[in-house]
C-alpha positions as CSV (number, residue, x, y, z in Angstrom):
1,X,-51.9,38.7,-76.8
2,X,-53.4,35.6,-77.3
3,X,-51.3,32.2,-77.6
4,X,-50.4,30.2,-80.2
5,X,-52.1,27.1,-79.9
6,X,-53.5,24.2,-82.1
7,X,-54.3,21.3,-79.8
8,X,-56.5,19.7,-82.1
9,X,-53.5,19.2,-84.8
10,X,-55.5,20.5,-87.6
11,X,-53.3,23.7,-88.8
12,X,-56.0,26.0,-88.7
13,X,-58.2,23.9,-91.0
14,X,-61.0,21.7,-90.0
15,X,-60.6,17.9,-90.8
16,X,-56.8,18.4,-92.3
17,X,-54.9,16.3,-89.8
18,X,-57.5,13.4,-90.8
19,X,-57.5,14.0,-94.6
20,X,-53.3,13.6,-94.6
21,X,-53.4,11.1,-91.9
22,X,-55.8,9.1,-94.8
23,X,-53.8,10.3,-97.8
24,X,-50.2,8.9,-96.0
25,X,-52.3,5.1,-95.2
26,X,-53.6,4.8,-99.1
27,X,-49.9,5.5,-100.1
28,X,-48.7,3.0,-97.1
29,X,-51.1,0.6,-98.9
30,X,-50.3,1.7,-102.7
31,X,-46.5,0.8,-101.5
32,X,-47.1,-2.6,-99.9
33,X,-49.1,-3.7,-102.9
34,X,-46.0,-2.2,-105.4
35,X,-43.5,-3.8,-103.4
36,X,-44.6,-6.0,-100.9
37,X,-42.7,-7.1,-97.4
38,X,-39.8,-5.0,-96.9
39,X,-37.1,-6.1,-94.2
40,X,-33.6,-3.8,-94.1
41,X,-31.4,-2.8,-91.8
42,X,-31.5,0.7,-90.6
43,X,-28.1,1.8,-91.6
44,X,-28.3,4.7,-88.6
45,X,-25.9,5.1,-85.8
46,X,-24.3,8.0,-83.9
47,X,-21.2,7.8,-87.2
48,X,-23.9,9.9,-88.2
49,X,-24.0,12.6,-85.4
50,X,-21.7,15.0,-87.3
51,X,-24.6,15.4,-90.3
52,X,-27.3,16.4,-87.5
53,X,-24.9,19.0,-86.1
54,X,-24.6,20.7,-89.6
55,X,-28.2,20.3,-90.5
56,X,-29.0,22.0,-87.2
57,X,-26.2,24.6,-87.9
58,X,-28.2,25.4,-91.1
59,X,-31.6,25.3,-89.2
60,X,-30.1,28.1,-86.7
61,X,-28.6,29.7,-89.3
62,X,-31.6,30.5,-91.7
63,X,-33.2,31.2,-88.5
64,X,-31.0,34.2,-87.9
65,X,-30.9,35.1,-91.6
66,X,-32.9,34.8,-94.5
67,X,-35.8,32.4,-92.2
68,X,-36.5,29.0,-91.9
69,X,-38.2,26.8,-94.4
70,X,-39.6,23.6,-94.1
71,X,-37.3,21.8,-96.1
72,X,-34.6,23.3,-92.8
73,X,-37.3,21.5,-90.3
74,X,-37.5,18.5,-91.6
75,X,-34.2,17.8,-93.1
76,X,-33.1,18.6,-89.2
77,X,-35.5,16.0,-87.7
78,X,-34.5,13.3,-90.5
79,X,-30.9,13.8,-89.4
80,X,-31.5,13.6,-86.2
81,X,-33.2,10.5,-86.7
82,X,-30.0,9.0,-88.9
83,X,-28.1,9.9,-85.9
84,X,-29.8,7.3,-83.8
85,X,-28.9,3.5,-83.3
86,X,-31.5,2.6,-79.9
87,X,-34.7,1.3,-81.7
88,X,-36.5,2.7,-78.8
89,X,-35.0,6.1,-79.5
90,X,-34.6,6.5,-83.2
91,X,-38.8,5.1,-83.6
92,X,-39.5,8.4,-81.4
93,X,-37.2,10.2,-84.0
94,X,-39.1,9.0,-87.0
95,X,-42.2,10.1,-85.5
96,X,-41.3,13.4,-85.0
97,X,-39.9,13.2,-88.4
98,X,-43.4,11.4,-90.0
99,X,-45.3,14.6,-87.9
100,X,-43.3,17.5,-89.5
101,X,-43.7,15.8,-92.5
102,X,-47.8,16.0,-92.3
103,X,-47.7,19.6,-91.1
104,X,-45.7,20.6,-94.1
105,X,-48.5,18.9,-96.3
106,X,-51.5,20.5,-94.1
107,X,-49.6,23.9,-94.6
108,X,-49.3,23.1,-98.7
109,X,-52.9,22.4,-98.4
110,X,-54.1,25.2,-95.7
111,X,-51.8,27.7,-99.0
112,X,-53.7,26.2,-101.2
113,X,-57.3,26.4,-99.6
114,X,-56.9,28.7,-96.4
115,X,-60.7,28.4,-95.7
116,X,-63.0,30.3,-93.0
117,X,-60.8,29.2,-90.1
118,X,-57.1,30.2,-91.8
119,X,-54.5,30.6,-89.3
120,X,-53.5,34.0,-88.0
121,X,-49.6,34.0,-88.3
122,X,-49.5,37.4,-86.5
123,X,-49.8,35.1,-83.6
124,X,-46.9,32.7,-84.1
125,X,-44.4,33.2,-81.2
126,X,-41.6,34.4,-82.1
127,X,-39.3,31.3,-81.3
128,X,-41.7,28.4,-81.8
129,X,-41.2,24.8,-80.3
130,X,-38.4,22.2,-80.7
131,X,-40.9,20.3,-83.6
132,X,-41.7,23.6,-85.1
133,X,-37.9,24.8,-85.7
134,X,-35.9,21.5,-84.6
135,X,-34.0,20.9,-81.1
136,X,-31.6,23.4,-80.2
137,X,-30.1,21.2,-77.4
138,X,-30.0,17.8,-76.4
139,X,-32.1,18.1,-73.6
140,X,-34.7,18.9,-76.1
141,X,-34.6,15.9,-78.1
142,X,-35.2,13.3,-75.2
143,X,-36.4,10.6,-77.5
144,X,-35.9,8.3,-74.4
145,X,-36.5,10.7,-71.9
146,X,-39.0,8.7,-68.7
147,X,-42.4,10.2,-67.8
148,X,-42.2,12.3,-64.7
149,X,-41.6,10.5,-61.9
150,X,-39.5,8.1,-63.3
151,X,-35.8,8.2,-63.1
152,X,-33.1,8.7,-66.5
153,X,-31.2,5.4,-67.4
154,X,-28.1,5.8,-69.5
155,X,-27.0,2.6,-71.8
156,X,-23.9,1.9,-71.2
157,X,-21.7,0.1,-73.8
158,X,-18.0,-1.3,-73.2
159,X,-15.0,-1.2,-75.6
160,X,-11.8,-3.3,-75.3
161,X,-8.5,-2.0,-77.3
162,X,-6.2,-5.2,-77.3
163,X,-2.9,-3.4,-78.2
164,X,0.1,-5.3,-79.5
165,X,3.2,-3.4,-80.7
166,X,1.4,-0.1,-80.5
167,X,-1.1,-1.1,-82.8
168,X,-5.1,-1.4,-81.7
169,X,-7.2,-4.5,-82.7
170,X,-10.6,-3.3,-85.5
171,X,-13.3,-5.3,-86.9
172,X,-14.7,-4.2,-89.9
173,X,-18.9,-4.3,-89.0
174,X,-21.3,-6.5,-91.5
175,X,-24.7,-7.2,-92.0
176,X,-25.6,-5.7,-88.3
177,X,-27.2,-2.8,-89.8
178,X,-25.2,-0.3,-87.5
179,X,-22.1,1.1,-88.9
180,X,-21.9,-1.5,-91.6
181,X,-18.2,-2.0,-93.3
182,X,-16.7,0.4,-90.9
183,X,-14.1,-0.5,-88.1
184,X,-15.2,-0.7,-84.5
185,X,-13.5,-1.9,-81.6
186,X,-15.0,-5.3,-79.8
187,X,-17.5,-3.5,-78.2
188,X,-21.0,-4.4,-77.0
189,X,-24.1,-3.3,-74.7
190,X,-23.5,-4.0,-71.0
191,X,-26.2,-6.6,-69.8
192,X,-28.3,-7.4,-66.7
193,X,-26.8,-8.8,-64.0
194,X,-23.2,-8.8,-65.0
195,X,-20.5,-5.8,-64.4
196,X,-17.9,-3.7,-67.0
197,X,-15.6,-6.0,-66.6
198,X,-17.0,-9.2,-66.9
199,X,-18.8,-7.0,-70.0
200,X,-15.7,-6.1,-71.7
201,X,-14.0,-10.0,-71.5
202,X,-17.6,-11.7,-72.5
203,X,-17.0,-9.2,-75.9
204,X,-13.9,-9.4,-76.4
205,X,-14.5,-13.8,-76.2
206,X,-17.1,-13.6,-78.5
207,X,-16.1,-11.4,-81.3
208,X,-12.4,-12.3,-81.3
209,X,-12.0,-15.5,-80.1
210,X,-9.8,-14.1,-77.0
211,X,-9.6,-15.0,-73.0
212,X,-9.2,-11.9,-70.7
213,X,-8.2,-12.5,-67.0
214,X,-10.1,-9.6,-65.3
215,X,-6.4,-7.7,-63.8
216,X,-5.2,-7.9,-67.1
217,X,-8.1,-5.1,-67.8
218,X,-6.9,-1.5,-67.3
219,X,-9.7,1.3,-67.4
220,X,-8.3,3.9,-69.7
221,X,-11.4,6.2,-70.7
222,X,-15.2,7.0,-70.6
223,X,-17.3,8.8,-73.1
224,X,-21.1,10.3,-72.5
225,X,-22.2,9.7,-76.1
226,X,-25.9,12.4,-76.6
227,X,-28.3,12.0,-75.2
228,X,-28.0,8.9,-73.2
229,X,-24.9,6.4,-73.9
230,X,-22.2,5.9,-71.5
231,X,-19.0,4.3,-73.1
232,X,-16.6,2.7,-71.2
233,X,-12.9,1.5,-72.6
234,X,-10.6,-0.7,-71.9
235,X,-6.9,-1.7,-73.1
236,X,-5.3,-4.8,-72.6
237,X,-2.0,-5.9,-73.1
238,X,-1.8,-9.8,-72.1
239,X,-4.6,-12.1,-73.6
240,X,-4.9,-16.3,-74.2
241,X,-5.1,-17.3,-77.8
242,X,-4.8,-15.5,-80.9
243,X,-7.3,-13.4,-81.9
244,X,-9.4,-14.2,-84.9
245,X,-13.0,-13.3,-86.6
246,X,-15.3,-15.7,-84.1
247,X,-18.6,-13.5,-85.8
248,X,-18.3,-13.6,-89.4
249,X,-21.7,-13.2,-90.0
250,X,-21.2,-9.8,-87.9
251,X,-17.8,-8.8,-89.2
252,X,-16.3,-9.6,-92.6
253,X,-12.6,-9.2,-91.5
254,X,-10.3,-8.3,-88.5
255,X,-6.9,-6.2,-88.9
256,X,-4.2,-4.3,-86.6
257,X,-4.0,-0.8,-87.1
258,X,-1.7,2.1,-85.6
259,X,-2.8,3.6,-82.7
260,X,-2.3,7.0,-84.0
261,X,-3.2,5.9,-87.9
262,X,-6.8,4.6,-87.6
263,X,-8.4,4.1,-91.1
264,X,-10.4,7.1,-92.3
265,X,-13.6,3.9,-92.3
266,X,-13.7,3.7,-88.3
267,X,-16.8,4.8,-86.9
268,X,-16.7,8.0,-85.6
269,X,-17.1,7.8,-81.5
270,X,-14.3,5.1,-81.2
271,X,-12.1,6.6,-83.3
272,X,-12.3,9.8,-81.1
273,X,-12.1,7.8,-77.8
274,X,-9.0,6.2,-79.6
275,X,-7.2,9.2,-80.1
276,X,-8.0,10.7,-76.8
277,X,-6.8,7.6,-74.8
278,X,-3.6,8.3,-77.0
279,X,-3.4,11.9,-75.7
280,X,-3.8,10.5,-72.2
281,X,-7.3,11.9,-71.7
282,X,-9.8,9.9,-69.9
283,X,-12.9,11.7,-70.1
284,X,-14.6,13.2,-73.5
285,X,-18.2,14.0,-74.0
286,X,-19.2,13.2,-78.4
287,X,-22.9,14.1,-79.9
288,X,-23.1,17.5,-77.3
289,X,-22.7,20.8,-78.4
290,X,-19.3,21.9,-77.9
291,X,-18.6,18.2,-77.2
292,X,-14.6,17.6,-76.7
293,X,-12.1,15.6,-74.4
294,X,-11.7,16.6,-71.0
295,X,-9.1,15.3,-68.3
């Protein structure tokens, strides 16, 4: 049987790719002279993992059922892409998204105007590709997957839970454009040149105003985050200085809260690392399928 194959992007129809590719830069162009410089946050963040696991859910169901459509493919993709907070990452997303989009339109137009050189869908395999049907694992999505050769990076991020009274430390996000007016622990990326430790007390001095001595530190859990975010937390018992909002143009307020009675608000990941530390688990994977605490 001969493959399915359209290397040349056009959908069975001379010239479509190039025709939508010119429709989508007059609109670009229609929408910069309507509304001129944009500049917004993204508003996307893995608090938003949960929605890409149902829209892929439906995706896999309609493809066991009733079929897919592509309102199932790309609402999947544009999850996905909500799901993402790495600029590097969700940009790959959006493209995938952008190209589903303009295959949609050339099959609306190949409908409307099949032409001499219409596609023979007796030929379609019978489970296309991860852009055809969306990802069914997260080793398909690799938005920051190297080229061969190269070798896989995680990003890994550092949490600190100052505990006082068994309550937990929060700071309510603002203006970041990640998790906006949810609670987050004092978290932040780990940088060059400096280790988890020394991570975790740089936060925790620059969003709360408080000084860590390193063995005051106690390592309580780690979280691989899909598909490439290592987590690491930390609780502390023993600080210098009271703590207080040192970013307020990051954070509109700071408050304690229960260790086992988070606010329904907290982002989604720390919330679950929270609640495992509680349970004395140290290990949990979030954003994989079947994704749970481990010991």
């Amino acid at each position: 049987m001969t493959g399915f194959t359209l290397p040349d992007g056009d959908y069975g129809v001379p010239g479509s790719l190039a025709r939508v590719l010119a429709d989508v830069a007059a609109e670009r162009v229609a929408q910069d002279a309507m509304w001129g410089w944009q500049e917004h946050p993204d508003g996307t963040g893995p608090e938003r993992t949960a929605a890409a696991d149902r829209a892929k859910r439906d995706l896999e169901e309609a493809k066991a059922g009733e079929g897919v459509t592509w309102r199932h493919i790309l609402h999947e993709e544009v999850l996905e892409a909500f799901a993402e907070d790495d600029p590097e990452a969700l940009r790959a997303e959006l493209v995938q998204a952008a190209a589903v989009a303009v295959k949609w339109i050339q099959a609306l137009d190949q409908r409307a105007d099949p032409g001499p050189a219409a596609i023979d869908h007796s030929s379609r395999p019978a489970d296309p590709g991860p852009i055809a049907t969306g990802r069914s694992r997260p080793a398909e999505v690799a938005p920051s997957r190297p080229a061969a050769g190269d070798r896989f990076r995680a990003v890994v991020d550092v949490h600190v839970l100052l505990v006082r009274d068994g309550a937990v430390l929060l700071a309510r996000r603002a203006n970041t454009g990640y998790g906006d007016g949810r609670w987050h622990l004092p978290s932040g990326h780990l940088e060059e040149g400096e280790n988890v430790t020394e991570a975790a007390i740089r936060e925790a001095r620059e969003e709360v105003g408080v000084t860590i001595a390193p063995e005051r530190l106690v390592f309580a859990h780690v979280m691989h985050r899909a598909p490439d975010r290592v987590g690491l937390f930390f609780t502390v018992e023993r600080w210098d200085g009271e703590p207080y909002n040192a970013e307020p143009h990051k954070c509109s307020e700071i408050g304690w809260w229960p260790l086992d009675g988070l606010p329904p608000d907290t982002i989604d990941y720390p919330a679950a690392a929270v609640r495992a530390i509680v349970a004395g688990r140290g290990l949990a994977l979030h954003g994989w399928p079947q994704s749970g605490s481990l010991r």
